[in-house]
Backbone as a ProteinNet text record, in pm:
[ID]
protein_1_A
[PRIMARY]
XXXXXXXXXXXXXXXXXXXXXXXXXXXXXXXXXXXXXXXXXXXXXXXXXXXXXXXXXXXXXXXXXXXXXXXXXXXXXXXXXXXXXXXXXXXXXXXXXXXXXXXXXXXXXXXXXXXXXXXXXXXXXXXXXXXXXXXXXXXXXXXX
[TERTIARY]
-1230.1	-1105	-1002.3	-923.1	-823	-673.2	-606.3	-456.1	-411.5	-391.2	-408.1	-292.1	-195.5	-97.5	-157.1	-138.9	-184.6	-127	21.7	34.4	-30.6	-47.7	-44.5	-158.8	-283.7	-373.8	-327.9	-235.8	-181.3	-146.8	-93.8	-65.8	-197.1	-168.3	-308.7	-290.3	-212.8	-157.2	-126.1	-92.1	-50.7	-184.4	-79.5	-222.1	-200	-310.5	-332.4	-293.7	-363	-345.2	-244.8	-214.8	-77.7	-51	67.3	4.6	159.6	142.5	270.1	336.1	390.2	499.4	636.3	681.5	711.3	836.2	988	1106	1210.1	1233.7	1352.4	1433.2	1524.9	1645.4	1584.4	1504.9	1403.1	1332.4	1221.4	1196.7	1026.9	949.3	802.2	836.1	790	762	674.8	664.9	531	606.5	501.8	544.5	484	559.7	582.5	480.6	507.1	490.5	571.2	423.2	498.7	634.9	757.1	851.9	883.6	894.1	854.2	1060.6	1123	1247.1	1251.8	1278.3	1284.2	1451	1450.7	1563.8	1572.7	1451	1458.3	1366.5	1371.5	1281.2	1125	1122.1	1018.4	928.6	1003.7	941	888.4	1021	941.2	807	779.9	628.6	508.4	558.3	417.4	421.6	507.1	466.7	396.3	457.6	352.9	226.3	231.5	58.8	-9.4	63.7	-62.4	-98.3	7.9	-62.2	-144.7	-110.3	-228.6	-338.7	-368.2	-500.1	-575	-514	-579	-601.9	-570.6	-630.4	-770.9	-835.5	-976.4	-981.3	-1131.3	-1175.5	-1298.6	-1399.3	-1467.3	-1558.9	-1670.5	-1744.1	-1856.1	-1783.8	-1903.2	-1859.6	-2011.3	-2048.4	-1927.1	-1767.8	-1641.4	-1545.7	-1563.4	-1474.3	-1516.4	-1459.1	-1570.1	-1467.1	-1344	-1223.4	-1165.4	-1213.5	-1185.5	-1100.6	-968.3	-872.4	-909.4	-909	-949.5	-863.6	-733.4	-629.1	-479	-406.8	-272.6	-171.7	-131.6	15.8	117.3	210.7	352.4	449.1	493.1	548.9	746.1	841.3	945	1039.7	1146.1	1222.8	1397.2	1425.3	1586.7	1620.9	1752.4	1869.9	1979.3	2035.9	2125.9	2205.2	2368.5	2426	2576.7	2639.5	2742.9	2839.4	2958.3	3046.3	3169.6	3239.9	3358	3354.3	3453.2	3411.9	3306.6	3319.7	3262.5	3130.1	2983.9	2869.1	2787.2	2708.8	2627.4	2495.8	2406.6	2242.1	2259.2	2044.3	1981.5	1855.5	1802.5	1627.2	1553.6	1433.5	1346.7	1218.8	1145.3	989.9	893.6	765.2	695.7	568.5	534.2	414.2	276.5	150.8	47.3	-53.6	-128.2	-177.9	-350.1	-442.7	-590.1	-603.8	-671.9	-660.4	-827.5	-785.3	-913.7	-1029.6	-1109.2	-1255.1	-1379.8	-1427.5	-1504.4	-1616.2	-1667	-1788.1	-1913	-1961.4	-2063	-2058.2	-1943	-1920.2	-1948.4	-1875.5	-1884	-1997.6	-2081.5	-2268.2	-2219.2	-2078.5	-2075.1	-2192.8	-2228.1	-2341.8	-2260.4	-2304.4	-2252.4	-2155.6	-2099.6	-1943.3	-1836	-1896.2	-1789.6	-1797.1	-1908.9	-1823.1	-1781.3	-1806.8	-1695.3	-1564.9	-1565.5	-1438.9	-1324.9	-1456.6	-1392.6	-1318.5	-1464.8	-1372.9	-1276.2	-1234.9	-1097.1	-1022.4	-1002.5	-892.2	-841.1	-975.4	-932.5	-851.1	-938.8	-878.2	-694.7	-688.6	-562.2	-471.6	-499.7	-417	-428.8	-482.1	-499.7	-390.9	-421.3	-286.3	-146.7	-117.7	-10.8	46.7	-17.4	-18	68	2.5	52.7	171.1	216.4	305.6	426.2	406.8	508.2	542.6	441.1	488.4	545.5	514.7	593.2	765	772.9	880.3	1015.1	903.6	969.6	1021.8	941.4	993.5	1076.7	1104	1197.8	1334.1	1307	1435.5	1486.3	1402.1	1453.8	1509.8	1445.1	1493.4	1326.5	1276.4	1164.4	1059	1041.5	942.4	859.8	723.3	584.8	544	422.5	392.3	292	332.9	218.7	90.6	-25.8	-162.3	-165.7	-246.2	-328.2	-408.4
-527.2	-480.2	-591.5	-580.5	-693.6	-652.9	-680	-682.2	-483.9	-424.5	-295.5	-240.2	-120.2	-31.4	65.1	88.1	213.7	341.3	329.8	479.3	472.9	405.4	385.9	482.3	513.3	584.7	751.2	779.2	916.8	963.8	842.5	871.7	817.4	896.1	842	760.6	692	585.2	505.2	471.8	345.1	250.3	120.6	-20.3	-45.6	-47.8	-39.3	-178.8	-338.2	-428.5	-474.4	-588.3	-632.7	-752.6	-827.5	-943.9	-1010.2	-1118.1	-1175.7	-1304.5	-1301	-1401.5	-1447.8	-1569	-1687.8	-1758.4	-1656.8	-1717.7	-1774.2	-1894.1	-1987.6	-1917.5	-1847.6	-1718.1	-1621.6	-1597.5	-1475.8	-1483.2	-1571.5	-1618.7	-1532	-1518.6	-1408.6	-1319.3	-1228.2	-1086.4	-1047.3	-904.2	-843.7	-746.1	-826	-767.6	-627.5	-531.3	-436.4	-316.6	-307.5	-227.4	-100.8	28.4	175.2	197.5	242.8	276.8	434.6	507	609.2	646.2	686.5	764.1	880.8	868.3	964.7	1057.6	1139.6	1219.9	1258.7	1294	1354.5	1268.8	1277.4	1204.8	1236.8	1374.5	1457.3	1370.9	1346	1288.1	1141.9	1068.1	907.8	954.8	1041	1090.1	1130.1	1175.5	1193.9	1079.4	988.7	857.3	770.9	764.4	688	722.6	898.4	941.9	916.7	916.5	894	719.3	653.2	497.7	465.1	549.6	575	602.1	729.6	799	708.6	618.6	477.1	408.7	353.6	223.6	166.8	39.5	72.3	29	125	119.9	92.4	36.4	34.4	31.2	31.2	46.2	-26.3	-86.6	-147.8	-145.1	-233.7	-202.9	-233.3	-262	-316.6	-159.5	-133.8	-21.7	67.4	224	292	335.8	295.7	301.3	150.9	48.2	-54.4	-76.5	-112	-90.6	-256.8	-250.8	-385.8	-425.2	-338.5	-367.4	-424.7	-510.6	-612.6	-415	-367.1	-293.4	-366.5	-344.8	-335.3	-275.1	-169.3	-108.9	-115.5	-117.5	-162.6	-3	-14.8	136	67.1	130.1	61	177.8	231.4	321.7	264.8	366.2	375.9	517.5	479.4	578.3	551.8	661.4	669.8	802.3	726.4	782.3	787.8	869.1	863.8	763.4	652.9	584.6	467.2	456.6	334.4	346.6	270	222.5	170.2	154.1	59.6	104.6	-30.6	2.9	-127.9	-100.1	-134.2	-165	-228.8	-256	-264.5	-196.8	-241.1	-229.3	-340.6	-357.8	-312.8	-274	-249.9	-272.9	-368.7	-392.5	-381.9	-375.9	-319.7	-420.2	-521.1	-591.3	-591.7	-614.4	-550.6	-692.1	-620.2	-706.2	-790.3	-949.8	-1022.2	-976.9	-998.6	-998.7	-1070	-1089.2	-1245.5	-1196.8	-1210.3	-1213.9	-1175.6	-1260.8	-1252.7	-1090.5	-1057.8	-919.5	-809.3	-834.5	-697.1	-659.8	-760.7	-752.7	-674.1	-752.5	-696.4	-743.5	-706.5	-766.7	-714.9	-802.2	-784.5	-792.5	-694.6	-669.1	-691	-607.4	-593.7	-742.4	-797.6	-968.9	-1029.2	-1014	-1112.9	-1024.3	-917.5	-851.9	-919.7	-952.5	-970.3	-1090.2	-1225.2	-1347.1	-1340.7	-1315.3	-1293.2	-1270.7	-1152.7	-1103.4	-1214.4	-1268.4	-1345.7	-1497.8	-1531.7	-1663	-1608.8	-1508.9	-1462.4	-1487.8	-1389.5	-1380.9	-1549.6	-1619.2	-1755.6	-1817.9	-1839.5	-1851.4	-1823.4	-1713.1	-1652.9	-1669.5	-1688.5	-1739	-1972.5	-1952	-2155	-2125.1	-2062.1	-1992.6	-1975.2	-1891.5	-1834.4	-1968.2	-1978.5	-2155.4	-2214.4	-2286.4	-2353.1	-2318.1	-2223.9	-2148.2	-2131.1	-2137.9	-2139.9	-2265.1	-2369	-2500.4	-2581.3	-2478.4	-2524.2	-2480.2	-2349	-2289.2	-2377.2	-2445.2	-2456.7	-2622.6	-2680	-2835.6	-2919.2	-2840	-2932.7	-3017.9	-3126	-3179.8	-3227.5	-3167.4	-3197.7	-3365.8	-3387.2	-3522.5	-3493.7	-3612.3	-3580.9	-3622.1	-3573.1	-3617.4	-3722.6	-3819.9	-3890.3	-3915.4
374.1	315.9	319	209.5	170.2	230.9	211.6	228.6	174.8	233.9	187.1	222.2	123.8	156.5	226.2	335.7	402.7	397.5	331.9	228.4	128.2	29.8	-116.3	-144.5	-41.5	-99	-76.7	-63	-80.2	-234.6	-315	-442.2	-563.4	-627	-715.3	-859.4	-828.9	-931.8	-885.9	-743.5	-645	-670.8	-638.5	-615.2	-486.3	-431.1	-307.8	-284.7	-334	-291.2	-265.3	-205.9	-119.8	-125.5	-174.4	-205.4	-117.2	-5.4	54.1	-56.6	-61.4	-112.2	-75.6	-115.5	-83.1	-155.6	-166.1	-201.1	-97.1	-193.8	-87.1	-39	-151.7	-49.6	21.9	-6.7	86.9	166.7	222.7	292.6	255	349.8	303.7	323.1	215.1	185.5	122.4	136.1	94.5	-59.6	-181.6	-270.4	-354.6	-346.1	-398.3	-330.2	-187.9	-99.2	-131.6	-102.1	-97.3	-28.8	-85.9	-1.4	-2	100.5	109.9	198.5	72.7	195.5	276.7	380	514.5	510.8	512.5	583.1	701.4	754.7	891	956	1111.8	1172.3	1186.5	1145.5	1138.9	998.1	891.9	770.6	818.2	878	919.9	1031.9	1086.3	1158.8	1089.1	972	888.1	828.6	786.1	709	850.9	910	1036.8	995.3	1037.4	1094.6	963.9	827.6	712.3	737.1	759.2	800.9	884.9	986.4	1105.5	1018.9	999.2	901.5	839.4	751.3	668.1	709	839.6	902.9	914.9	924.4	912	1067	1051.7	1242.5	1220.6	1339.1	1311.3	1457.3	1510.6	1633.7	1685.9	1808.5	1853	1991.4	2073.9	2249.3	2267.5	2266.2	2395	2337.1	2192.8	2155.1	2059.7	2066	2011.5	1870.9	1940.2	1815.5	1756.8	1715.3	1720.5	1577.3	1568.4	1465.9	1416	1282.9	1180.6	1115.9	1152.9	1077.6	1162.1	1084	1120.4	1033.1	1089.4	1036.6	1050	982.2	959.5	967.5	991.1	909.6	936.7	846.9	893.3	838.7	925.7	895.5	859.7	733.6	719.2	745.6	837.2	861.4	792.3	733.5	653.9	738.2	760.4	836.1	795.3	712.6	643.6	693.8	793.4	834.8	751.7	706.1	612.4	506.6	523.3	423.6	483.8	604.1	650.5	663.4	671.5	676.7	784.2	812.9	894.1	858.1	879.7	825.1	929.1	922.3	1023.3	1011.7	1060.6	1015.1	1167.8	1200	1292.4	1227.7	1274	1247.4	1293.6	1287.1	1424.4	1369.8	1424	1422.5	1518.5	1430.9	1535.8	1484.3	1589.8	1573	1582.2	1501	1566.8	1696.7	1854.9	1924.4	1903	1978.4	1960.3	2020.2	1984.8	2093.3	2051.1	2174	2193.4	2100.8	2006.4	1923.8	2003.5	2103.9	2205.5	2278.6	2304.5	2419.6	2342.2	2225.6	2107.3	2075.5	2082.1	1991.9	1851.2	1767.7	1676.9	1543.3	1446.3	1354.3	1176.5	1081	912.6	907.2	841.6	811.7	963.9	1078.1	1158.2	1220	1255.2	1260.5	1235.1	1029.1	1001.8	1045.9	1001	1061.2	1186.2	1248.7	1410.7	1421.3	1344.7	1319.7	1213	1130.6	1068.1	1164.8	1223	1312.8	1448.2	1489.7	1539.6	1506.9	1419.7	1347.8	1293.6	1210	1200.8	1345	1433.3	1565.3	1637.4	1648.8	1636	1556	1437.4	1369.8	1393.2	1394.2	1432.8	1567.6	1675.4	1777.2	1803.8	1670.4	1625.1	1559.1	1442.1	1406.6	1503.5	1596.6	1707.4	1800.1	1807	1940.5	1836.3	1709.4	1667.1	1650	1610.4	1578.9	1690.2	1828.6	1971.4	2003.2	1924.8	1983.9	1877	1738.9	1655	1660.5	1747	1816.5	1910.8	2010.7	2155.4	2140.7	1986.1	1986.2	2028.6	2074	2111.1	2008	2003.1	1894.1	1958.5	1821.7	1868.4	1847.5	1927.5	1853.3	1756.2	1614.3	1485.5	1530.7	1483.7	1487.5	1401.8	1434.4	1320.3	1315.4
[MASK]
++++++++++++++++++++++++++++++++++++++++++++++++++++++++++++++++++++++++++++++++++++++++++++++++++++++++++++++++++++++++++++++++++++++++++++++++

């Protein structure tokens, strides 16, 4: 499985695929992701649990629920007192965790599965340190 809306398969005209992209004022985003508005908190819980529902899982010897999937999912509040405003954004993300190839005795699909996820979280992992040491002033030395 590719880059996938994990609402999108609720509606039957949605495109599931997901594609990230890459503007100077914007920085990455994911373009043209299901947006689903909430009124009550009760509504942002079934949009969770249907993202939950879609996730892919899959099973082997370390886990018998083993999630294959990177989520996302981000919530904007919008809260309008008289005339005045305030909005808000939190993210939350759910990451599939690594595991050692060898322990899993995963085989086909679910290994490559496994190495993706890992190589991803790997990545992301170089990503974050870098990011830490572009915050803190620190510079790396170049390879050559």
């Amino acid at each position: 499985r590719g880059r996938e809306d994990l609402l999108a398969g609720a509606t039957e005209d949605a495109d599931l695929d997901l594609f990230v992209r890459f503007k100077e004022n914007a920085g990455f985003f994911v373009e043209n992701p299901l947006i689903v508005e909430c009124k009550e908190p009760e509504d942002l819980m079934s949009v969770f649990q249907e993202g939950h529902k879609n996730r892919a899982v899959a099973s082997h010897s370390l886990n018998h629920d083993s999630s294959r999937s990177h989520s996302v999912m981000t919530v904007y509040v919008d809260n309008y007192l008289g005339t005045s405003a305030t909005h808000g954004k939190i993210s939350f993300v759910d990451l599939a965790g690594s595991e050692r190839l060898k322990d899993s005795k995963s085989k086909g699909v679910t290994m490559k599965e496994t190495a993706n996820i890992n190589r991803s979280l790997f990545v992301l992992g170089k990503v974050i340190s870098l990011l830490g040491d572009i915050s803190t002033g620190k510079r790396r030395k170049k390879k050559k």
